[in-house]
Residue, then its C-alpha position, 0 to 999 in steps of 0.5 A: x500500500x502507498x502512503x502520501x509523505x505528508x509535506x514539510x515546511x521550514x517555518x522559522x527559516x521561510x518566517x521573514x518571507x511569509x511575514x512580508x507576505x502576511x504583512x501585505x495580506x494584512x495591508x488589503x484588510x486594513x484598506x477594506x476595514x478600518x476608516x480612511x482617515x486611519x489607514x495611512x497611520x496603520x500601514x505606515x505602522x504595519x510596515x515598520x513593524x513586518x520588515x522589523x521582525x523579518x529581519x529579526x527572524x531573519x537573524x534568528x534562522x541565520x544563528x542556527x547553522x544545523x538547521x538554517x541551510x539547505x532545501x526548503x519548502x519541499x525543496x522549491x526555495x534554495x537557503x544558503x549564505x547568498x540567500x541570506x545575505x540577498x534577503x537582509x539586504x532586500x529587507x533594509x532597501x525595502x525598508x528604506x525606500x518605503x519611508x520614502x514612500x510615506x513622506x507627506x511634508x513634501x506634499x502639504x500632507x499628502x504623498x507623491x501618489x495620486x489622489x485617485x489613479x483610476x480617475x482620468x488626468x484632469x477629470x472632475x473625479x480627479x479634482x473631488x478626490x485631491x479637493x477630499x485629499x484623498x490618498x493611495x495607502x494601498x502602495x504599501x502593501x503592493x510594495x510589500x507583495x512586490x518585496x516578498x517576490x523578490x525574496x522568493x526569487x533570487x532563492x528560488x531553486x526551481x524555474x517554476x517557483x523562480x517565475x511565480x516569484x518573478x510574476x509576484x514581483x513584477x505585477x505591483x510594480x506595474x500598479x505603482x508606476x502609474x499612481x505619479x500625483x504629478x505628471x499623470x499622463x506620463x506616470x500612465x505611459x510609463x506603467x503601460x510601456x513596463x506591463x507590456x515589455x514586462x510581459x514579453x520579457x515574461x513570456x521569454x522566461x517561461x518559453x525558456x523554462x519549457x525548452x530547458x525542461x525539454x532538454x533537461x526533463x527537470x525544472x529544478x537548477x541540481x536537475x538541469x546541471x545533471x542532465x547538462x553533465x549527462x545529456x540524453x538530448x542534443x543542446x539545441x534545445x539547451x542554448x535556445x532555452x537558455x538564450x530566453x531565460x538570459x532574455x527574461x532575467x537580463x530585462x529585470x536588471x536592465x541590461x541592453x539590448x533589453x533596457x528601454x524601459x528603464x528611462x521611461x519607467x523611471x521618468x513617468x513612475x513615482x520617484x520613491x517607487x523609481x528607488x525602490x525599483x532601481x535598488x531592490x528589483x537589480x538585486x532580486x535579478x542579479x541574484x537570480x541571474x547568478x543562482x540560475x547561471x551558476x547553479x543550472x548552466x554552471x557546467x556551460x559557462x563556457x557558452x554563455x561567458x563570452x556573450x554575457x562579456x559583449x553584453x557587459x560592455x554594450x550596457x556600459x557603453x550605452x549608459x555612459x554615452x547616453x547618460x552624457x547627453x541628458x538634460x533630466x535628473x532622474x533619466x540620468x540617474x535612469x542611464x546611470x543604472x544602466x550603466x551599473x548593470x554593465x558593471x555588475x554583468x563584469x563581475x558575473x562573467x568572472x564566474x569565480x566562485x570558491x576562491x578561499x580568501x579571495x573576493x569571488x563573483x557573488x561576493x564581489x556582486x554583493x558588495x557592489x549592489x549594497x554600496x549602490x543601494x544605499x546611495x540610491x535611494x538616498x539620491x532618489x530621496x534627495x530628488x523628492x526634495x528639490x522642487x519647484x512651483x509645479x513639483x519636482x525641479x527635474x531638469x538638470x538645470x534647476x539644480x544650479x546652484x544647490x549648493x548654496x541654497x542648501x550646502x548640507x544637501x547638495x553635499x550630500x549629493x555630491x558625496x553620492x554622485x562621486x560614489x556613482x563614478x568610483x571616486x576612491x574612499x567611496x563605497x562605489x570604488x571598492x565596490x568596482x575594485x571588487x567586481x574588476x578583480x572578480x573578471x580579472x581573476x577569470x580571465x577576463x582582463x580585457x573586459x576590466x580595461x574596457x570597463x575601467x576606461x568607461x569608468x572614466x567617462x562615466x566620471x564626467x557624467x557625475x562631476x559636471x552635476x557636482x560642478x553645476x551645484x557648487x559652480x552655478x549661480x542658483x535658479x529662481x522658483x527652486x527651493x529645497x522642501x522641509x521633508x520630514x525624518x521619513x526621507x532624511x533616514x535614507x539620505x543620511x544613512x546613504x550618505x554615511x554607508x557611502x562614506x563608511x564602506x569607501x574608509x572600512x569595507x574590511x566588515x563587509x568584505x568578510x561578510x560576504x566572502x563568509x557566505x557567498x557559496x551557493x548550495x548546489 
């Protein structure tokens, strides 16, 4: 007689995502049952408290070391040192950029989310629901749906849990692009173009899981590896399916030739949604990328190194040239990302993994997302803060000026602008220093000269906007708003993580090198 194993689940270890998920859970019941005038207070609150005790479960699981590692969740989610480390990290991001998004003194109490998205731009349903100062307190749980998928992601052990992740992440994101108080038709374009080219990148990844199946007979990364060492089929069906899933995750970390949506994304959405996308979203698909690459086509990285060198060095090149000719705050801050990804593709081709006492690609990985997260979303924030009469001053030339208008800022500024070019006792350039040993180490010296060189230009980009701050007399109409702690949190802690990790990396450096070896 057969007998059905009863399923296992890894409560404790699984308990910071399901907290984020159950938070959002919570976060819809709260919009359906408590008054409107209380909800906003309550998310805020509810917020605060879920990443607070995932991180602490988090923590906790992290201790246990018998316990903590392995496969979980019926073997669909992969905990290992890079999962933990990508977690905490996506934890503190997310916490960072939703203060921002409850920033209110900006507004005259209201937040940069539209009154009434659904409304038609300038209809009188719009005008009712700003005059009843109506506001979207549903963005936190979305954001927090949005998060739990990237914990899920950059974990997931199989393709099928990865693209349920991958979906979970993405369709919130799609939502809060399009809920910009200001500029809404924009906001609204920018939405539609990113559900639309989300969706297409969204069918590559699963017609690229289906062919990898085909080839492999398994979704999980062990079983794809298996049967690559061990092959009963042809590759054809490897390398196309493999070419699509590169399609699918090279999208979500903005990598050319599929990065079209950024400039726009991150122009028309929100700009605390655009910091929450520019840090959290690269992170959650770099660490899928690498887990998938690695793990699953490890034994092949012969075949998809040398691609992945040429993208490296497009994306550089296209975000730098272009980031040169732009005339707009956040669409330059939109290329420079681009640019990251270039950067961070370096490291990826490196493809150095178990180095004992050597910076490795995961780690170097790593270490180069969070010195750029944290000046991220502190230079989103700061963007929140520089305004005209009609919002945000987004052209570059209103920021003339800055830093004698408010030295404390634009200095803030300009510390992260030198930590975006790589200016040494930047966390930035320890950060590149990593990611260029990581390739050097590979083989790939050519590709760390082509980035280096770019790297210089790419210098030019960040200091022509210092000078104009320091250098330029101010600009009529823009001023600096009184934002609350809600936005100067991220701000200082970008600015100290920016200067601190460029001085000490020496703790982080070894964090990362402690716990940067996938479980295969």
């Amino acid at each position: 007689m057969n007998t059905i194993a009863a399923p296992t689940f890894e409560w404790l270890q699984l308990a910071p995502v399901l907290t984020v998920l159950l938070a959002a859970c919570v976060g819809i019941l709260v919009e359906a049952l408590v008054p409107r005038r209380w909800r906003f207070l309550a998310q805020v609150v509810l917020f605060e408290l879920a990443i607070a005790l995932a991180f602490v479960f988090l923590a906790l699981s992290w201790t246990q070391p018998k316990n903590s590692l392995g496969l979980m969740a019926m073997g669909s989610i992969s905990l290992d040192g890079p999962s933990y480390l990508m977690w905490a990290a996506l934890l503190v991001f997310g916490f960072l950029s939703l203060l921002v998004f409850a920033e209110r003194d900006l507004n005259n109490g209201a937040t940069s989310f539209a009154a009434s998205a659904a409304s038609v731009p300038g209809s009188p349903a719009e005008a009712e629901a700003i005059a009843a100062r109506h506001e979207h307190s549903e963005v936190f749980p979305l954001a927090l749906f949005s998060l739990s998928g990237m914990m899920v992601f950059c974990a997931a052990n199989d393709l099928l849990t990865a693209f349920v992740a991958l979906e979970v992440m993405s369709l919130p994101l799609y939502l809060l692009s399009g809920m910009a108080r200001r500029r809404r038709l924009l906001s609204q374009e920018a939405a539609l173009k990113y559900f639309l080219l989300g969706a297409l990148s969204s069918a590559f990844f699963l017609f690229g899981m289906a062919l990898v199946y085909g080839f492999s007979g398994s979704f999980e990364l062990s079983g794809i590896n298996a049967a690559i060492s061990d092959p009963v089929y042809g590759r054809g069906l490897l390398y196309t399916g493999m070419a699509f899933l590169g399609v699918g995750l090279l999208f979500k970390i903005g990598a050319v030739p599929f990065h079209n949506w950024v400039p726009d994304v991150y122009v028309g959405a929100p700009t605390p949604v655009t910091g929450f996308m520019a840090i959290c979203t690269k992170l959650a698909a770099v660490g899928a990328v690498l887990r998938v690459f690695y793990v699953a086509f490890g034994a092949e990285r012969w075949a998809w190194q040398p691609l992945l060198a040429v993208l490296a060095v497009v994306t550089m090149a296209v975000g730098v040239v272009v980031a040169l000719t732009q005339t707009d705050m956040k669409r330059l801050l939109a290329y420079s990302s681009i640019s990251h990804a270039g950067f961070i593709l370096v490291a990826v081709v490196g493809a150095t993994v178990g180095v004992t006492g050597q910076m490795n690609s995961f780690g170097a990985v790593l270490f180069y997302l969070i010195a750029y997260g944290f000046a991220t979303v502190a230079a989103f924030a700061i963007v929140t803060m520089v305004r005209d009469q009609t919002g945000e001053a987004h052209a570059i030339s209103q920021w003339a000026g800055l830093g004698r208008r408010n030295p404390l800022l634009a200095g803030i500024f300009g510390l992260l602008m030198l930590s975006f070019a790589g200016i040494p006792l930047t966390g930035g350039f320890i950060g590149k220093w990593a990611v260029f040993s990581a390739a050097w180490r590979g083989g790939y010296s050519w590709l760390v000269i082509a980035a280096v060189v770019l790297s210089l230009v790419a210098a030019y980009v960040y200091l022509r906007v210092i000078v104009l701050m320091f250098f330029s007399e101010p600009v009529d109409g823009v001023v600096v708003g009184r934002a609350s702690g809600m936005t100067w949190v991220p701000v200082g802690l970008g600015a100290i993580a920016s200067a601190y990790l460029g001085l000490f990396p020496g703790p982080l450096l070894d964090l990362v090198l402690s716990a940067s070896t996938f479980l295969r």
